[in-house]
C-alpha positions in Angstrom: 0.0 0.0 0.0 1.5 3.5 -1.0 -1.4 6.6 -0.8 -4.1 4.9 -1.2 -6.3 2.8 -4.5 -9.6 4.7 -5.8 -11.8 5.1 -8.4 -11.4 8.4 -10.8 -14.0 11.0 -9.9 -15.5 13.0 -13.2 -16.7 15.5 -11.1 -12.9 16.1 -9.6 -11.3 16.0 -13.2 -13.0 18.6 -14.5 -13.0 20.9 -11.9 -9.6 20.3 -12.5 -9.7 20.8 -16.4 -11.3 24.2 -16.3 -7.4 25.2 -14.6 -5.8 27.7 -17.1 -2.0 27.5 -17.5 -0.9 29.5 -14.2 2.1 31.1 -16.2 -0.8 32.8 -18.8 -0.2 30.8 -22.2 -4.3 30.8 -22.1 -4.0 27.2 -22.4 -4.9 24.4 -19.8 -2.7 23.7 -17.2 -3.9 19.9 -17.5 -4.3 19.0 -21.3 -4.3 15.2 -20.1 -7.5 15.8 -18.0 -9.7 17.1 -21.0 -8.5 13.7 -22.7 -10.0 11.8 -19.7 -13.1 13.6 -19.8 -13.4 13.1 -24.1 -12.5 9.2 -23.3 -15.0 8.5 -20.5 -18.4 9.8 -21.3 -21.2 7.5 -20.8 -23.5 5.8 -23.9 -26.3 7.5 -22.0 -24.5 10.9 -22.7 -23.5 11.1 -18.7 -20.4 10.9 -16.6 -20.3 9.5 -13.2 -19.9 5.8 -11.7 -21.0 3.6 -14.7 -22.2 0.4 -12.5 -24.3 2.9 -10.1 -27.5 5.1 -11.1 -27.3 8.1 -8.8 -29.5 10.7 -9.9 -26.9 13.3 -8.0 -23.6 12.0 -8.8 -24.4 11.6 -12.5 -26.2 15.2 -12.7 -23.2 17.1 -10.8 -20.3 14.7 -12.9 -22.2 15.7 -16.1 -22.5 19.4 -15.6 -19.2 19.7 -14.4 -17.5 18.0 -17.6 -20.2 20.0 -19.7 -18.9 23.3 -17.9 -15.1 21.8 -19.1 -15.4 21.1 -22.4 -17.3 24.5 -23.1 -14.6 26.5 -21.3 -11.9 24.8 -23.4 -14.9 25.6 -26.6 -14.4 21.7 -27.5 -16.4 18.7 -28.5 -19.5 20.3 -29.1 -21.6 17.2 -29.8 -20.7 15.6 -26.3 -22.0 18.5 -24.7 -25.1 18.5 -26.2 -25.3 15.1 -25.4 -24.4 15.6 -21.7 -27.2 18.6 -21.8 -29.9 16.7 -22.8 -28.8 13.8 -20.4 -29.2 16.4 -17.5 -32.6 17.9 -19.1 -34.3 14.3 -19.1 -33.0 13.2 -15.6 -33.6 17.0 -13.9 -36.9 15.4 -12.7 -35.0 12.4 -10.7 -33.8 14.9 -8.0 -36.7 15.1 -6.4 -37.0 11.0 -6.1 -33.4 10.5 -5.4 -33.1 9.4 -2.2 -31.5 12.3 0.4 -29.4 10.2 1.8 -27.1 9.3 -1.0 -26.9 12.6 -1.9 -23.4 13.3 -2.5 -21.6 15.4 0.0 -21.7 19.0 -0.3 -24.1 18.6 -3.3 -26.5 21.4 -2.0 -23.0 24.1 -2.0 -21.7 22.6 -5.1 -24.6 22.5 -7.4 -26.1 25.8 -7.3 -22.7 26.9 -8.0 -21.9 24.9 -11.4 -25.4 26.3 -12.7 -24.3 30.2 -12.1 -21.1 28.9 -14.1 -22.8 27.6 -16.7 -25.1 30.2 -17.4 -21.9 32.1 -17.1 -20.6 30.4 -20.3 -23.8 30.4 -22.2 -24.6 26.8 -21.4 -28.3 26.2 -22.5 -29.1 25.0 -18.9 -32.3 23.3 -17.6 -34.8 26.1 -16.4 -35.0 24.6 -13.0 -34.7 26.5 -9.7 -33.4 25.0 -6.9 -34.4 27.3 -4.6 -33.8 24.8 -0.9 -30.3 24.5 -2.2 -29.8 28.7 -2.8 -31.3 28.7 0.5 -28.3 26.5 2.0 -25.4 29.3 0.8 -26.5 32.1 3.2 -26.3 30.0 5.8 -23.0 29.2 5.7 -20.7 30.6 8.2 -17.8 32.6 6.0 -15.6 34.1 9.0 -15.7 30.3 10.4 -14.2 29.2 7.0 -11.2 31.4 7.2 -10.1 30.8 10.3 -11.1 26.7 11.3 -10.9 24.1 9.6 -14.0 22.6 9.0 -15.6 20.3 6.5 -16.4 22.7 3.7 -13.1 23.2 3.0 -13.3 20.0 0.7 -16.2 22.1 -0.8 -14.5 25.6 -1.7 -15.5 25.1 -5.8 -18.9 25.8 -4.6 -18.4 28.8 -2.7 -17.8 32.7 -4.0 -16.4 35.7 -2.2 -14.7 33.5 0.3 -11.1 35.4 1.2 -8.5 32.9 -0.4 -5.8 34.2 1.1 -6.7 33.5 4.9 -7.7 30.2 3.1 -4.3 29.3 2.6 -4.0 29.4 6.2 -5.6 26.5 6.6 -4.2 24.7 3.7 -3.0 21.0 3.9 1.2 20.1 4.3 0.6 18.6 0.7 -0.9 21.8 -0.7 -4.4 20.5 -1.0 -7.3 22.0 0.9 -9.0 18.5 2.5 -6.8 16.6 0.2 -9.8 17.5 -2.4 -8.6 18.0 -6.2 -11.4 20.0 -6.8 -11.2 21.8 -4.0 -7.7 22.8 -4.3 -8.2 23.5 -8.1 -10.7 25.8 -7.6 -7.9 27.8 -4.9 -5.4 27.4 -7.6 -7.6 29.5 -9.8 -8.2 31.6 -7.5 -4.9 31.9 -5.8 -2.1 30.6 -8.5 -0.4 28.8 -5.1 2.3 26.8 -6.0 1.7 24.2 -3.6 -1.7 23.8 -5.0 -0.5 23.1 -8.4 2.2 20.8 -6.7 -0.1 18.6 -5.3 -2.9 18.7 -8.6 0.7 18.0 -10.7 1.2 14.6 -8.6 -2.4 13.8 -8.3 -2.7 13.7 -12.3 0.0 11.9 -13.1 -0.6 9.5 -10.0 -4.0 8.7 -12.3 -3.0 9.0 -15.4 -4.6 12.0 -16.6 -7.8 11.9 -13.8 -7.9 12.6 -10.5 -10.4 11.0 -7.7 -12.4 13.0 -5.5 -10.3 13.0 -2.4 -6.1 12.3 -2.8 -4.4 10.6 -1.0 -6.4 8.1 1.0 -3.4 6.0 2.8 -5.1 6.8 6.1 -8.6 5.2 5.2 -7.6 2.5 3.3 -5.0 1.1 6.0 -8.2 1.3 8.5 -10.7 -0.2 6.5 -8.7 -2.9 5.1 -8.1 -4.0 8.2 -11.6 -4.1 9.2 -12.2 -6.4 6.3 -9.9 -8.8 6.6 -10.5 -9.3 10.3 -14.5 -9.4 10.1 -14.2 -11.7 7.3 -12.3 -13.8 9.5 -9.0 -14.0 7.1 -6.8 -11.9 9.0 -4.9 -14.1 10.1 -3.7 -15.0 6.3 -1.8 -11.2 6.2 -0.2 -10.8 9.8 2.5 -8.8 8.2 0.2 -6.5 6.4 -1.8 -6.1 9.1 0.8 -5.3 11.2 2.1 -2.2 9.1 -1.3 -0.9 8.6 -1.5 -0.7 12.2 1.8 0.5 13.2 1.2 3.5 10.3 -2.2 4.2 12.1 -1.0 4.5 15.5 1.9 6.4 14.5 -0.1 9.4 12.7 -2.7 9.4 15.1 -3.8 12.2 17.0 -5.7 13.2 20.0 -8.6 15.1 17.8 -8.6 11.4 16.0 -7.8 10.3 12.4 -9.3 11.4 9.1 -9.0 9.6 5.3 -5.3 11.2 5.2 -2.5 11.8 7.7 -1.8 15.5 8.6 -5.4 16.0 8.0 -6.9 19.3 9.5 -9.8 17.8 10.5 -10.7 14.2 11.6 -14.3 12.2 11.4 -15.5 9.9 14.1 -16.3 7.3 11.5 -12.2 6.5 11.0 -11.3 7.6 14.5 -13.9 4.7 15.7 -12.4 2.6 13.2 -9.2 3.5 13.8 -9.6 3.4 17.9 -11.0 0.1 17.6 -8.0 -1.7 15.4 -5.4 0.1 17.7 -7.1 -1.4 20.7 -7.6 -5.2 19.4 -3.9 -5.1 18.1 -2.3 -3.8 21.3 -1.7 -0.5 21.1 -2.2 2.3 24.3 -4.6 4.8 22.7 -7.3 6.9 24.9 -11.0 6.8 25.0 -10.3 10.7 25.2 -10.4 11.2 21.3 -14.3 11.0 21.0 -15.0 13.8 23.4 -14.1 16.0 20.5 -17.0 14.4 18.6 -19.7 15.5 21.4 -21.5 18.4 21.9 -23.9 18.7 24.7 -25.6 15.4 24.7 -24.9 14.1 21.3 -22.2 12.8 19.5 -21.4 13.5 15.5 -19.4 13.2 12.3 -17.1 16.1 12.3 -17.4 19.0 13.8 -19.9 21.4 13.8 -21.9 18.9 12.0 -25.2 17.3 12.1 -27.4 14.9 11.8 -25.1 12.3 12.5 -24.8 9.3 9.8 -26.0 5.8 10.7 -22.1 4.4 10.0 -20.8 6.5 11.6 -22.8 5.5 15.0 -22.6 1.9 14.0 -18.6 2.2 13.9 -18.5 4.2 17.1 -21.1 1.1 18.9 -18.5 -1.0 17.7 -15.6 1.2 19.6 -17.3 1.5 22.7 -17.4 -2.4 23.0 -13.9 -2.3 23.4 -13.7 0.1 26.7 -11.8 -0.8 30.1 -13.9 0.2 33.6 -14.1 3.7 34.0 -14.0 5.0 30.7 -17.0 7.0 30.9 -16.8 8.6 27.6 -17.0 5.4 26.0 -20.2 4.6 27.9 -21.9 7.7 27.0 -20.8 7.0 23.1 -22.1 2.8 23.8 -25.4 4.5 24.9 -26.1 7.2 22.6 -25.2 4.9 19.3 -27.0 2.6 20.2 -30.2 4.2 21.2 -29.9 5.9 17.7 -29.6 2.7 15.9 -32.4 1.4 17.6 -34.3 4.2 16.4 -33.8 4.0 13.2 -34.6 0.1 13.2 -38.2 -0.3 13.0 -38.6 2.6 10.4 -36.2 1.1 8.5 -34.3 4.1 8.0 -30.5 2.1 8.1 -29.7 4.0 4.8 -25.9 5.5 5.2 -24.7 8.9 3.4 -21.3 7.6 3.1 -21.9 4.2 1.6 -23.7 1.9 -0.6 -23.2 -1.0 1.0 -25.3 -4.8 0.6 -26.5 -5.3 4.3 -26.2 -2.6 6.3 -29.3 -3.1 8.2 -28.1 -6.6 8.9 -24.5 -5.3 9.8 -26.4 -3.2 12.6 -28.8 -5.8 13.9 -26.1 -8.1 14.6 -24.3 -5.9 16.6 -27.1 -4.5 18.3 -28.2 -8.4 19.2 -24.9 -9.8 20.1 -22.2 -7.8 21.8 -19.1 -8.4 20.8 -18.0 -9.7 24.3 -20.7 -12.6 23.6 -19.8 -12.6 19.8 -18.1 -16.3 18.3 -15.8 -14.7 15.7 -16.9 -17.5 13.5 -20.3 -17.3 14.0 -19.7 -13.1 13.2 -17.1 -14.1 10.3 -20.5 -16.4 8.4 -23.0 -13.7 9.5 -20.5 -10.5 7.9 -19.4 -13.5 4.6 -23.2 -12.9 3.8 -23.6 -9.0 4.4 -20.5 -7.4 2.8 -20.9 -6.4 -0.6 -17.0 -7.0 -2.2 -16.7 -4.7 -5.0 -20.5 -3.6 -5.6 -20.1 -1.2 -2.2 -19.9 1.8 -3.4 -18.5 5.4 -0.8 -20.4 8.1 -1.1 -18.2 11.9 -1.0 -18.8 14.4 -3.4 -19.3 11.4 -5.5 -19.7 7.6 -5.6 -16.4 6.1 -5.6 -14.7 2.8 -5.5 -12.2 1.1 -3.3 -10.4 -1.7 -4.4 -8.2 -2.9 -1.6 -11.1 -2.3 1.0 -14.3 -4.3 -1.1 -12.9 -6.8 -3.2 -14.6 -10.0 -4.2 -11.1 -12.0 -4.0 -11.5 -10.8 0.1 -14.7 -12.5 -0.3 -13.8 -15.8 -2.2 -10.9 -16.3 0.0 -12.8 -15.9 3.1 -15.7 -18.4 1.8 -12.9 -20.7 1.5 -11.7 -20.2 4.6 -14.5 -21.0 6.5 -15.9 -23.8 4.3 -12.2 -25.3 5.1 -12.8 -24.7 9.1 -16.5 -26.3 8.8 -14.4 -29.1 7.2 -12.3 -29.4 10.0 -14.8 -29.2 12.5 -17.0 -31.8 11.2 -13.8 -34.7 11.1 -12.9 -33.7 14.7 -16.6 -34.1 15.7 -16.9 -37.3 13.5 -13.5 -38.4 15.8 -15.2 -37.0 19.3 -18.4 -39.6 18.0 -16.3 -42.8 17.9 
């Protein structure tokens, strides 16, 4: 593992691809990005995760690559495709599921349509005025001076002060390790840091870029996760072990994010993150989620609310593993899991973060069986039958993939393994019978 496998975000690349040469040629900074755009439109005349229908991912990736290839004045027939693509799936916003809506899509959205009436783009006459409504509430002076989980958002908002921005800018030159983030504050800003790390990101893709770079943090967490709830762990000791030892040694005591040296963390990782540091060994302190509570409740990042069923199933799972006294813990074991149970009977154990085959049976099993009572085998057949390999999809700014975290081969291998272990069982109980 280096920084992280993921799936190329449309959205990303051409935020990237409307960057003009920083030096003033009047050409793009990225001519390999507007090849990735011409080379990966849809039959459909859309952009987005091909596998996937989401109304919001493939209405945002199409506008955005529309907005690209008209700034660049090039391949007029595939914008006119993409157009009448978003004029015949407008109508499927309203039916989409909430949800999934992609991250930021009420910030980012509204913005792309001012662009692209900006550029003459015969746009859709729709009004979204619920999502107009979201920009004044945002809090600007917050923006410039914490870090905060818009700042993987910037492209969508205007008149922010980009150079108190760069105060809060990433070691790698990326704000929130977002390309289209940190593209926008390259246009805006012509930082040299930014272009650094959009020059590495694109030629780390080959001429795309994914919607959040690098993801070394994340993946190392979740991959671990995997393996050990499908019970194959112990077939990559050594690989488990410097996934761990990387974890504990950039974590922090505000908790961990999808990439070290992040500016902000999420309790989704952190719980992740808490709970492989505890099974493997390591001294880490309950402390970390107190900076995920406010008043009463506990939340994704923050500032932020509602909080997301995942990331209250992951920190149910992390309370499990508290030592006598750790009352932080107890308050996080009681709060997720009153607000799981909630959600229960309305079936309402849809995630905003993931796609994912079983989640409601994920969080029943939990809820039923603590994981002091839990058999790992009898966990191991229950998750074999619940995880989704490669058709679980993330949800950010758009759907994306992770290859080292869902992966059918994880799958295969850990069917094997357990068939091979029922095997086993079954001639040692045919030996206790004689």
């Amino acid at each position: 593992m280096n920084d992280g496998e993921i799936s190329i975000s449309a959205y990303d690349t051409a935020w990237v691809a409307l960057v003009e040469d920083i030096y003033g040629s009047g050409s793009p900074q990225f001519p390999l990005i507007l090849k990735w755009i011409i080379e990966n439109q849809l039959s459909d005349g859309s952009w987005g995760d091909q596998l996937i229908f989401s109304a919001h991912d493939r209405i945002i990736s199409t506008l955005a690559c529309v907005i690209a290839l008209k700034a660049w004045n090039t391949c007029c027939y595939m914008r006119e495709k993409g157009l009448l693509f978003i004029e015949q799936n407008m109508c499927k916003l309203e039916d989409a599921h909430t949800v999934h809506m992609p991250v930021g899509f009420e910030v980012v959205f509204p913005s792309l349509i001012e662009i692209a009436k900006s550029l003459d783009i015969d746009f859709p006459d729709e009004d979204p005025p619920a999502l107009k409504d979201i920009f004044p509430l945002i809090p600007k002076e917050v923006m410039h001076t914490v870090p905060t989980i818009l700042l993987h958002s910037l492209e969508g908002m205007a008149n922010l002060d980009s150079e108190k921005l760069l105060k809060l800018q990433c070691v790698d030159g990326s704000f929130l390790v977002s390309p289209a983030s940190t593209a926008f504050a390259l246009m805006e800003t012509k930082n040299e840091k930014c272009l650094d790390y959009l020059q590495n990101a694109v030629k780390r893709f080959n001429g795309g870029v994914p919607n959040v770079y690098p993801v070394y943090m994340f993946e190392r967490i979740w991959v671990v996760v995997r393996l050990d709830r499908l019970g194959i762990a112990p077939y990559f000791r050594s690989e488990i072990r410097d996934c761990v030892d990387y974890v504990h040694k950039y974590w922090t005591e505000h908790g961990v994010c999808w990439a070290r040296n992040s500016k902000v963390s999420d309790i989704d990782d952190t719980a992740q993150g808490f709970w492989i540091l505890r099974l493997h060994g390591r001294d880490v302190s309950s402390d970390v989620f107190r900076h995920f509570k406010k008043g009463d409740d506990f939340y994704c990042f923050h500032g932020q609310s509602p909080s997301a069923v995942t990331g209250m199933f992951n920190l149910y799972r992390a309370s499990q593993v508290m030592f006598p006294g750790e009352n932080i813990l107890q308050q996080a074991k009681q709060y997720s899991a009153t607000f799981l149970r909630k959600k229960q009977p309305s079936n309402e154990l849809l995630d905003k973060w993931i796609i994912t085959k079983d989640l409601p049976g994920e969080v029943g099993y939990a809820l039923e069986v603590p994981w002091y009572a839990s058999l790992p085998r009898i966990e191991t057949r229950f998750y074999v039958e619940q995880y989704g390999g490669k058709n679980d999809v993330w949800i950010a700014k758009t759907l994306y993939r992770m290859s080292n975290v869902n992966s059918n081969q994880y799958l295969e291998l850990a069917k094997i393994d357990f068939n091979n272990c029922q095997a086993l069982h079954q001639l040692e109980l045919q030996e206790i019978q004689k």
